[in-house]
C-alpha positions as CSV (number, residue, x, y, z in Angstrom):
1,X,0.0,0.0,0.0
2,X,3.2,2.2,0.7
3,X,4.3,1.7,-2.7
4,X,1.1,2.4,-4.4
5,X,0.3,5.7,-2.9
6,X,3.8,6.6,-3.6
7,X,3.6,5.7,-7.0
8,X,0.5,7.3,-7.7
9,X,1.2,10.4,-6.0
10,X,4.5,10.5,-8.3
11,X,2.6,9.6,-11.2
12,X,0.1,12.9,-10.1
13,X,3.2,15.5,-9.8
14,X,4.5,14.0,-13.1
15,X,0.9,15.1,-14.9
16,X,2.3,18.8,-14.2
17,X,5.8,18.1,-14.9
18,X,4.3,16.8,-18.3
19,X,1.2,19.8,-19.0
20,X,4.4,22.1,-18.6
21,X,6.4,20.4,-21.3
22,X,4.3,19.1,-23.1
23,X,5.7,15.5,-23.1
24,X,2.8,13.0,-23.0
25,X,2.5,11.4,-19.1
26,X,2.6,8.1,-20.8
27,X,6.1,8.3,-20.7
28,X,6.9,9.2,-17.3
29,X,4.4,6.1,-16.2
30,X,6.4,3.9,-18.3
31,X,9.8,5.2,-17.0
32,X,8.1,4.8,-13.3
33,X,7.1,0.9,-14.0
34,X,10.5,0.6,-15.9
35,X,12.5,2.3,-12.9
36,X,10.6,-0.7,-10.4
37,X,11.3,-3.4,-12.8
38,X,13.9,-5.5,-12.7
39,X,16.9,-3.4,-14.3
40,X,15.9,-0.4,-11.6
41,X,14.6,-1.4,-7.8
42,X,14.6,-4.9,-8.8
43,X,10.4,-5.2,-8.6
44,X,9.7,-8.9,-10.2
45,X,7.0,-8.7,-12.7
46,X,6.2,-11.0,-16.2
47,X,2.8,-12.4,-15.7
48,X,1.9,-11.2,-19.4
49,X,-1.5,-13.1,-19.1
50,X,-2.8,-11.2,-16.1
51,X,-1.1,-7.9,-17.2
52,X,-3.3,-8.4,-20.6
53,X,-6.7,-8.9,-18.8
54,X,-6.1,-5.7,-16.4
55,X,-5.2,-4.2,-20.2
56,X,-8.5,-4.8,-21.2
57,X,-10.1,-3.5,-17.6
58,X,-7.7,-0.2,-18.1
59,X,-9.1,0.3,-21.4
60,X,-12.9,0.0,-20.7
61,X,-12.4,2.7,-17.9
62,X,-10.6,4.9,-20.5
63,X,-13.3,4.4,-23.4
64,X,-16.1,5.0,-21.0
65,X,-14.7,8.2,-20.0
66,X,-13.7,9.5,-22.9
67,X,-17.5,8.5,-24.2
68,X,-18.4,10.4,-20.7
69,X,-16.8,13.6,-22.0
70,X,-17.9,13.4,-25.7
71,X,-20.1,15.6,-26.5
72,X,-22.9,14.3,-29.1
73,X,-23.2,17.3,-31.2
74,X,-19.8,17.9,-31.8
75,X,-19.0,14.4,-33.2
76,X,-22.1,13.8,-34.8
77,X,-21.0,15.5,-38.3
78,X,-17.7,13.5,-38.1
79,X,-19.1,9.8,-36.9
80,X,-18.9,8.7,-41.2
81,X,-15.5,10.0,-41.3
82,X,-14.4,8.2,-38.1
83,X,-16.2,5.1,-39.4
84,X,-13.9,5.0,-42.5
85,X,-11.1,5.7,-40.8
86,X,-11.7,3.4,-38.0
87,X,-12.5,0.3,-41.2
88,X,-11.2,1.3,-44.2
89,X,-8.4,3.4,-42.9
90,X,-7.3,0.6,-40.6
91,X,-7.4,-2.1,-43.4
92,X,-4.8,0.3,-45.5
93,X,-3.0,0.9,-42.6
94,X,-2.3,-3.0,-41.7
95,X,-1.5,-3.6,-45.2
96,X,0.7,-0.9,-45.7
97,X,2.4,-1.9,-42.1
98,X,2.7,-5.2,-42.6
99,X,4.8,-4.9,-46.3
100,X,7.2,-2.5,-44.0
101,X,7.3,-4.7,-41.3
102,X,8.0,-7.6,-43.6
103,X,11.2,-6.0,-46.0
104,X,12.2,-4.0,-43.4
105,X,12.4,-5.4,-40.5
106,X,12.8,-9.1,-41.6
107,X,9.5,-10.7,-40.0
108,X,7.9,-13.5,-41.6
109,X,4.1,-12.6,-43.3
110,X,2.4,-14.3,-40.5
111,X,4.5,-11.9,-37.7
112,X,3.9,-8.8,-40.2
113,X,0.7,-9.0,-39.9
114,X,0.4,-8.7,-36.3
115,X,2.6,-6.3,-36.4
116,X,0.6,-4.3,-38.5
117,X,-2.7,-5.1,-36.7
118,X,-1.2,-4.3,-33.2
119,X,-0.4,-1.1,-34.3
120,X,-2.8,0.4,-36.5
121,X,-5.3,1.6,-33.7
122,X,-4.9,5.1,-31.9
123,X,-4.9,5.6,-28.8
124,X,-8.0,7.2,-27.4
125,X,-6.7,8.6,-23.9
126,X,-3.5,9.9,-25.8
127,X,-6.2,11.7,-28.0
128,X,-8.3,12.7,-25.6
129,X,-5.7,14.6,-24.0
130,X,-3.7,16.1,-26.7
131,X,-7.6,17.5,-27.8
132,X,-7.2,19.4,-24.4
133,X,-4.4,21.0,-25.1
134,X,-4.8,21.1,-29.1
135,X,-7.9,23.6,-29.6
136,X,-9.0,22.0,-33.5
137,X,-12.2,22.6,-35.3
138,X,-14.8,21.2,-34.6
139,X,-15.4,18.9,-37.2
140,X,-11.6,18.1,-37.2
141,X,-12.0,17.3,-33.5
142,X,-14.6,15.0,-33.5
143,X,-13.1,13.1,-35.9
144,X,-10.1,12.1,-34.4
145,X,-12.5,11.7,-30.9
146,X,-14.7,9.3,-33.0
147,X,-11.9,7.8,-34.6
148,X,-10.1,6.7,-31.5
149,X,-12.8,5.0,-29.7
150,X,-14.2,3.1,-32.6
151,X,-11.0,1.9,-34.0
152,X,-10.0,-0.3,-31.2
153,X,-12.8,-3.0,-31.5
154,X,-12.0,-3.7,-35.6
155,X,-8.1,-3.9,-34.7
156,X,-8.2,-6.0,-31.8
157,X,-10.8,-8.5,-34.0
158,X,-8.0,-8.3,-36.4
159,X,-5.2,-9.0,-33.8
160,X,-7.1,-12.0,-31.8
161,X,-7.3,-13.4,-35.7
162,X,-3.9,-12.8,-37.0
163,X,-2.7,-14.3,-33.5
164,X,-4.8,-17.6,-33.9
165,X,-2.5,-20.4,-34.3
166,X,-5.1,-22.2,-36.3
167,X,-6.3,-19.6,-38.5
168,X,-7.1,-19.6,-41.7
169,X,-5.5,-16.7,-43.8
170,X,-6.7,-17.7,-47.1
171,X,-10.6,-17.3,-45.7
172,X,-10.8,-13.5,-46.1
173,X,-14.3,-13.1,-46.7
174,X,-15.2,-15.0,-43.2
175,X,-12.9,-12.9,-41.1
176,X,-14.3,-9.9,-42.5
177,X,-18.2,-11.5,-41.8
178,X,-16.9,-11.8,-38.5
179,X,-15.7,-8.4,-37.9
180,X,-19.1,-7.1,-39.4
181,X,-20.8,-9.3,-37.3
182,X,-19.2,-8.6,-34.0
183,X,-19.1,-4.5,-34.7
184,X,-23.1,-4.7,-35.2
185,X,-23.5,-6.8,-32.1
186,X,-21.7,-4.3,-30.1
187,X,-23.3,-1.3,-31.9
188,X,-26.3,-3.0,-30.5
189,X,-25.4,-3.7,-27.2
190,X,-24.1,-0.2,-26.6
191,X,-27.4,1.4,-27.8
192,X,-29.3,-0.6,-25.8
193,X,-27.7,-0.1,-22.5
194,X,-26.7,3.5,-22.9
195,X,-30.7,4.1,-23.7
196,X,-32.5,1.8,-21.2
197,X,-29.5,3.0,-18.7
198,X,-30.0,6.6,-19.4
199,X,-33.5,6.4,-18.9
200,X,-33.6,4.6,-15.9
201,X,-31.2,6.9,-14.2
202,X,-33.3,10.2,-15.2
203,X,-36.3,8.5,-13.4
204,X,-35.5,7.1,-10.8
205,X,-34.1,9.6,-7.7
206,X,-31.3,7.5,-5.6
207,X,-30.6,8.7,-2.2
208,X,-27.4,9.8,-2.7
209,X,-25.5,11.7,-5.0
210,X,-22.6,9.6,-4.8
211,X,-24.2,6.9,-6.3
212,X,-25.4,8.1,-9.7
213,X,-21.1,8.1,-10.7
214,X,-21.1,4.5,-9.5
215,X,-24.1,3.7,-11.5
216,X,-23.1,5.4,-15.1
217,X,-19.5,3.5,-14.4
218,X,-20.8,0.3,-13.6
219,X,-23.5,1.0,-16.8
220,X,-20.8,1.0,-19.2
221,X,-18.9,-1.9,-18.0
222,X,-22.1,-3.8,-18.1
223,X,-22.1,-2.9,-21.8
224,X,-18.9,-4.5,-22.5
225,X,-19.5,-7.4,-20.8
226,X,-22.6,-7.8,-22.5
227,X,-21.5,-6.8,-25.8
228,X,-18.6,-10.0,-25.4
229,X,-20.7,-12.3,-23.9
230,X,-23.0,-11.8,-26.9
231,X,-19.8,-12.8,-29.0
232,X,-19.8,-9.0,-30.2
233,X,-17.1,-6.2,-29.9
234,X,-16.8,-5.0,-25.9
235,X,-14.9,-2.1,-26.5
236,X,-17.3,-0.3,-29.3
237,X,-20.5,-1.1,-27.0
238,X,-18.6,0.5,-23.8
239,X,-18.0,3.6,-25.8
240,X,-21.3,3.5,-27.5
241,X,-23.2,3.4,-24.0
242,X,-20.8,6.1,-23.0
243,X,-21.2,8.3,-25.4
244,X,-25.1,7.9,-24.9
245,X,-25.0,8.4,-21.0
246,X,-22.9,11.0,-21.1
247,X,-24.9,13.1,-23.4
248,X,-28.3,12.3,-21.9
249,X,-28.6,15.0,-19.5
250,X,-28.8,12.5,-16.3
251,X,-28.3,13.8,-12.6
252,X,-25.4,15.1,-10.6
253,X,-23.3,15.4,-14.5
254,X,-20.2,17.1,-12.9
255,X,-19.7,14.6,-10.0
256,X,-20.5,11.9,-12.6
257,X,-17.6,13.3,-14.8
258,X,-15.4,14.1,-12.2
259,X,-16.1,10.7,-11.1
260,X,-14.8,9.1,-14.1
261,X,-11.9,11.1,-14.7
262,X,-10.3,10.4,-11.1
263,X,-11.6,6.9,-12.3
264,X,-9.4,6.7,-15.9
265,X,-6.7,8.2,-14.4
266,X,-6.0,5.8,-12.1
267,X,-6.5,2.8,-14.8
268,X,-4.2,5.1,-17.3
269,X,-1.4,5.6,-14.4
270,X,-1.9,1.6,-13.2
271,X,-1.7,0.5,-17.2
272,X,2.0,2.3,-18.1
273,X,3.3,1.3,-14.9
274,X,2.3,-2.5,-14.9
275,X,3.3,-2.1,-18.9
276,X,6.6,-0.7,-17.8
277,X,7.2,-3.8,-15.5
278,X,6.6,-6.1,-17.8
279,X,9.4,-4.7,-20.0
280,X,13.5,-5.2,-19.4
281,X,15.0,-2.1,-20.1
282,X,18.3,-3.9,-21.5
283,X,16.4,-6.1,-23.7
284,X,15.1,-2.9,-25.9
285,X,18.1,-1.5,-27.3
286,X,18.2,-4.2,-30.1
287,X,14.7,-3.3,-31.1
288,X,15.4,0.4,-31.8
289,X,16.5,0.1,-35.3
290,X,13.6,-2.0,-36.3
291,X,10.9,0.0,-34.3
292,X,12.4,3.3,-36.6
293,X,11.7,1.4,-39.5
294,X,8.5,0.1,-38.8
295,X,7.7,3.2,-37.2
296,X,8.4,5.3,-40.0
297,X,6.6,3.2,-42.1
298,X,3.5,3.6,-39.9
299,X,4.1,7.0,-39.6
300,X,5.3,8.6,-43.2
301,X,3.4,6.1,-45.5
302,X,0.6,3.8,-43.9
303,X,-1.2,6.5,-41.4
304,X,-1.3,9.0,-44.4
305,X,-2.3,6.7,-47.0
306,X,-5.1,5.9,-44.9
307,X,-6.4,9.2,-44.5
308,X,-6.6,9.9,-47.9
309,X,-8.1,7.0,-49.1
310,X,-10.7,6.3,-46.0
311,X,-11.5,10.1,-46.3
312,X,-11.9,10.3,-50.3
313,X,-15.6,10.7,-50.6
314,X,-15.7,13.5,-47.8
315,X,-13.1,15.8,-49.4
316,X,-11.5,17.0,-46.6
317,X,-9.1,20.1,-47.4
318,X,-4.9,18.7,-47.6
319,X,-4.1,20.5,-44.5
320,X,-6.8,18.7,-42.2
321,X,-5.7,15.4,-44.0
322,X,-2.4,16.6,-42.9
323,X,-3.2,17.2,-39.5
324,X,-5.0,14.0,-39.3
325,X,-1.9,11.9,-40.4
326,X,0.2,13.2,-38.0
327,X,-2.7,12.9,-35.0
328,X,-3.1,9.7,-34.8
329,X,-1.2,8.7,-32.1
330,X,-0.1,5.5,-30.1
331,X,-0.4,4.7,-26.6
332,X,-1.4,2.2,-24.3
333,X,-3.6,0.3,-26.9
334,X,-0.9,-1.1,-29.0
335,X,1.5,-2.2,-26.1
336,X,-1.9,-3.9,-24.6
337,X,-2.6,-5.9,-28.3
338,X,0.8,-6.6,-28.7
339,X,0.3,-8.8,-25.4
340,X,-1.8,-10.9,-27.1
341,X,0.3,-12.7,-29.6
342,X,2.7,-13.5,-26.4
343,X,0.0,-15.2,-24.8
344,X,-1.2,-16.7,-28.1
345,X,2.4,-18.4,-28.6
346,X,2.5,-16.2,-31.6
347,X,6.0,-16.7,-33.9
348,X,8.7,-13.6,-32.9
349,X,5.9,-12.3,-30.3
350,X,8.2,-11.3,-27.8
351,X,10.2,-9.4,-30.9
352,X,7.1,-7.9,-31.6
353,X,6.1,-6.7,-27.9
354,X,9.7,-5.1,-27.7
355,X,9.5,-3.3,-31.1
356,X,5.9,-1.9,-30.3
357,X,6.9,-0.7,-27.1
358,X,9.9,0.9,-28.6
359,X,7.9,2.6,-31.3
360,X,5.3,3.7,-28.8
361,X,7.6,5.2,-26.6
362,X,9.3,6.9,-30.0
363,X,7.0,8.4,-31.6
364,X,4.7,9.2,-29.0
365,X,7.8,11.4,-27.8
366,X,8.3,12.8,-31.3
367,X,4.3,13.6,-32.1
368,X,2.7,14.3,-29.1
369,X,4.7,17.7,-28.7
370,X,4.8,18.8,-32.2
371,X,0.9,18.5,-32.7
372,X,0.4,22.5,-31.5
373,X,3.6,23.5,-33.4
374,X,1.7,22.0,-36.3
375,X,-1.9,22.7,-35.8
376,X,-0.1,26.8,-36.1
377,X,1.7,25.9,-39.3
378,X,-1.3,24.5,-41.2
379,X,-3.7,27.4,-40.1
380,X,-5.7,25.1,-37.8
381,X,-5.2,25.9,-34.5
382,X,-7.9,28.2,-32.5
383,X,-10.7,28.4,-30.0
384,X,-13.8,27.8,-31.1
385,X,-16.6,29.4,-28.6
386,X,-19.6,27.2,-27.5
387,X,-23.3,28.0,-28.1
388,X,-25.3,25.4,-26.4
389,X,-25.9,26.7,-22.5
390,X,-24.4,24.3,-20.0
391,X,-27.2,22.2,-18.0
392,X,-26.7,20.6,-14.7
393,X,-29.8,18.9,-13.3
394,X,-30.2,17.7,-9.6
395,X,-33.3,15.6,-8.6
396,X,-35.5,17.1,-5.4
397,X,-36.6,13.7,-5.0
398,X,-39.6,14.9,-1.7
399,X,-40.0,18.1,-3.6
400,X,-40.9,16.5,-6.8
401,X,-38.8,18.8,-9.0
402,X,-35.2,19.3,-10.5
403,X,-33.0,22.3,-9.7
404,X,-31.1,22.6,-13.0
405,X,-27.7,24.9,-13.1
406,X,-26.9,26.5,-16.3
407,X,-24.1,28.6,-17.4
408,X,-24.1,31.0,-20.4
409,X,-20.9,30.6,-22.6
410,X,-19.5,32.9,-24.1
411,X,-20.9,32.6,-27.5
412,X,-25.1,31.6,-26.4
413,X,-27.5,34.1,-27.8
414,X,-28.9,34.1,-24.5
415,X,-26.7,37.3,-23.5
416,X,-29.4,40.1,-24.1
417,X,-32.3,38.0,-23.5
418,X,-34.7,39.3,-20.3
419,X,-35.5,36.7,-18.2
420,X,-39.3,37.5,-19.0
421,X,-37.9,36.6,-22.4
422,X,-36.9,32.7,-21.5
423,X,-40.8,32.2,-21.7
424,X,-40.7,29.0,-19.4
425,X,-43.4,26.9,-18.8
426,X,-45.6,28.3,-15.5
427,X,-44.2,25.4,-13.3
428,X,-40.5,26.6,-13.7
429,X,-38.9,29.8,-12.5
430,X,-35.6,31.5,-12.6
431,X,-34.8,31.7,-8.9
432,X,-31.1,33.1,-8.8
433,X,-28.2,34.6,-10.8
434,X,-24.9,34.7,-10.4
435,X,-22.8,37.2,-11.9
436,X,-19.2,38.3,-11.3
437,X,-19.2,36.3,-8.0
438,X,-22.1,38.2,-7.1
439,X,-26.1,35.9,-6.3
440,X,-29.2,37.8,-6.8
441,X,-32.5,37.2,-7.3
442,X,-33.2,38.1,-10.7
443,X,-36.7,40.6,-11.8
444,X,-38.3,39.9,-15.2
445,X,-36.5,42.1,-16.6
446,X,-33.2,41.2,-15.6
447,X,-30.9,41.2,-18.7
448,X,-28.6,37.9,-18.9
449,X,-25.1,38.2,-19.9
450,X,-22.4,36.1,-20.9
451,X,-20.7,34.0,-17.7
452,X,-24.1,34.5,-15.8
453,X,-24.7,30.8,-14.3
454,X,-28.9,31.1,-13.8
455,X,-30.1,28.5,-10.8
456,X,-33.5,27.1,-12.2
457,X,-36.5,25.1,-10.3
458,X,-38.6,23.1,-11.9
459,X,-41.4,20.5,-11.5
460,X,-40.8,17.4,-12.7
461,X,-43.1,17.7,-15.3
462,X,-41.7,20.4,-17.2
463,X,-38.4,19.2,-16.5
464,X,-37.6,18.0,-20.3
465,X,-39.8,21.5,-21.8
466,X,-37.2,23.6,-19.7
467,X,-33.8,21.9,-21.1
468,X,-35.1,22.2,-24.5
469,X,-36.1,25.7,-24.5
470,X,-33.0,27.1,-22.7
471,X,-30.9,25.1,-25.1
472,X,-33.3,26.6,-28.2
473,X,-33.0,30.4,-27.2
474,X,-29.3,29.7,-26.3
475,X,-29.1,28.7,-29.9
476,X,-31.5,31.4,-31.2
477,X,-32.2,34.1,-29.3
478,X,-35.1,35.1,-27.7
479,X,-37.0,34.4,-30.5
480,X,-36.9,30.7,-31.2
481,X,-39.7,30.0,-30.6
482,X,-41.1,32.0,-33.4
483,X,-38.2,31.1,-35.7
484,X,-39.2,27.4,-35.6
485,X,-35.4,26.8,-33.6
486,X,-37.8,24.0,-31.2
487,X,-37.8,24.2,-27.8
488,X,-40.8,26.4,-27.5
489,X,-43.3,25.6,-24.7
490,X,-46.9,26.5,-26.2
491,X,-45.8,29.0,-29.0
492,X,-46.5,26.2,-32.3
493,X,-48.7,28.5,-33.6
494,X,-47.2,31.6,-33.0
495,X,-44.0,30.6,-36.1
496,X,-44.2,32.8,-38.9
């Protein structure tokens, strides 16, 4: 227990270390797990088995909360680029990856393969947290958000297959049934359980706030269970069902989200440091020259060639395809896959582990800092202002009502608006603003600004009416209702 909060607290000051440099934290969690291993305080690890199945655990926590923190309307507009990235962008980048690792680094077509498998997915929290640093269009955004948490469930199909010792690679059109199969079955899964989930959680008023986190956690872990139970892809129903939770307006969002963060965190910080045990330092430094190689390969050729062919029909200007190519970035995921072949008794897998984990560490180092340098060159970096006013909802379970909190960004059409002007149903009422650090009770006339955070009551009833008109004259001004923006609460006629 020592050792674990001394790890983790380590780990935590390395986050700031890393947010100042701008070095991913990856790295400093691998160095940790490396400097405990058996070249540094002499830590005995190389259960590869076990470390793969608390992989998998790691990786649900981080899909679910990335899906948490995915907001619906900004990835909407990219979900058919992300799908072709995330299918036919894979399939070019395994080819391509393969034929490098193959003449380059001397692995046999069976090993290539892998290779190329293990390392064609990208790494959603490595993503997720570049995104936070990395202000991007919108559209450009949400597809690389997309993209990261639907390519893991076709590339670890395509690994557990390739890593089959009695598979048949002369059946192509079976393994790609199967993959089709198993990505609708966990399409399937996710929608059901985010949906049912979601809808359960809005109606039914738990005792304490605490527990709504546990439940939305525990939500989206039941989807991956189900989703591989059902013989369907685990990792793209967990991210489905998060993706739906988290954008379903349920109770107590912030500690929900807060919740998960703390949550992924510690499965991120756990994940590079067991993955950092498992690896001898002294055993790498062969693997170098072949993890360039296949590296570059991945990098240079297969990563853009898969852009531009995934994303021909959408015609995507060359500096987004650019920026896209150089985005997609490595992480956990591929060291995790590249686990599998070891346990599988894969030819050269322990060659391959060492040359993923080498390329990881590489390249990660080499893009992750250069993405803002980049996003300036190509005219893409900025800060795009949200619209849609923030909603918090807490259940008054005796009162029979919701007290909903919601903040006015900076670029809402609310600012200007009267509160007379909201035109809320009769069983809801603006009961406080605050402004500046300063609560008052607002008058109907009261003129709403941008920053103002408005506390709102409302009856159960209503609840629903409320969100949608705020979000509607957030959107459209005070006049929504008459613009036909929806949202309006007893104004259908009243459009011109």
């Amino acid at each position: 227990m020592l050792a674990g909060a001394l790890v983790l607290l380590v780990a935590v000051a390395a986050v700031r270390l890393t947010s100042r440099s701008g070095l991913p934290s990856l790295l400093l969690y691998l160095a940790i797990g490396m400097a405990l291993g058996r070249d540094g305080l002499g830590v005995e690890f190389s259960d590869a088995e076990l470390t793969q199945v608390l992989g998998y655990a790691a990786l649900v926590v981080i899909l679910a909360e990335g899906g948490l923190g995915t907001r619906w309307q900004d990835i909407r507009p990219a979900v058919p680029a992300a799908a072709a990235l995330a299918t036919v962008g894979v399939g070019v980048s395994v080819g391509v990856t393969a034929a490098g690792a193959h003449y380059l680094a001397g692995l046999s077509w069976e090993s290539a393969l892998v290779m190329g498998a293990v390392v064609s997915s990208t790494d959603a929290a490595a993503v997720f947290s570049v995104l936070r640093r990395v202000p991007l269009p919108r559209r450009l955004a949400g597809i690389l958000e997309a993209e990261s948490g639907f390519n893991d469930a076709p590339v670890i199909i395509l690994v557990v297959a390739f890593s089959a010792t009695d598979h048949a690679t002369g059946h192509w059109h079976v393994l790609l049934g199967e993959m089709v199969l198993e990505l609708a079955v966990g399409l399937a899964v996710g929608l059901v359980v985010g949906r049912v989930g979601a809808l359960a959680l809005r109606h039914v008023a738990l005792p304490a706030s605490g527990l709504y986190p546990i439940a939305v956690l525990a939500l989206t872990v039941l989807a991956y269970a189900a989703g591989a139970l059902l013989h369907g892809s685990g990792f793209l129903a967990v991210y489905v069902a998060a993706v739906l939770l988290g954008n379903a307006r349920l109770p107590h969002r912030p500690a929900t989200r807060g919740f998960a963060d703390a949550v992924a965190w510690v499965a991120q910080i756990g994940l590079f440091v067991l993955l950092g045990l498992l690896v001898n330092p002294g055993d790498l430094w062969n693997d170098i020259g072949p993890a360039l190689l296949v590296g570059g390969a991945l990098t240079l050729v297969a990563r853009p060639l898969s852009v531009v062919v995934a994303l021909l029909p959408f015609q995507l200007p060359w500096r987004e395809q650019a920026m896209l190519s150089w985005a997609g970035l490595r992480g956990a995921v591929p060291i995790v896959l590249a686990i599998i072949p070891v346990v599988g008794g894969v030819e050269d897998s322990d060659r391959i582990f060492s040359v993923v984990f080498v390329l990881v560490v590489i390249f990660t180092l080499l893009q992750g800092p250069t993405l803002p340098w980049l996003a300036r060159r190509l005219g893409l970096a900025g800060s795009e202002q949200a619209v849609d006013v923030d909603i918090e909802s807490a259940p008054l379970d005796r009162l029979r009502g919701h007290l909903l909190s919601v903040t006015i960004p900076g670029a809402s059409r609310m600012s200007g608006v009267e509160v007379r002007e909201l035109r809320l149903p009769a069983q809801a009422a603006v009961t406080l603003v605050v402004r500046d650090g300063t609560s008052f009770v607002p008058q109907p006339d009261t003129v709403l600004r941008h920053g103002d955070e408005l506390l709102v009551v409302a009856t159960d009833a209503v609840r629903d009416a409320v969100e949608r008109r705020l979000i509607a004259v957030g959107r459209g001004g005070k006049l929504a209702g008459w613009l036909g923006r929806g949202g309006s609460t007893g104004l259908r006629g009243q459009r011109e």
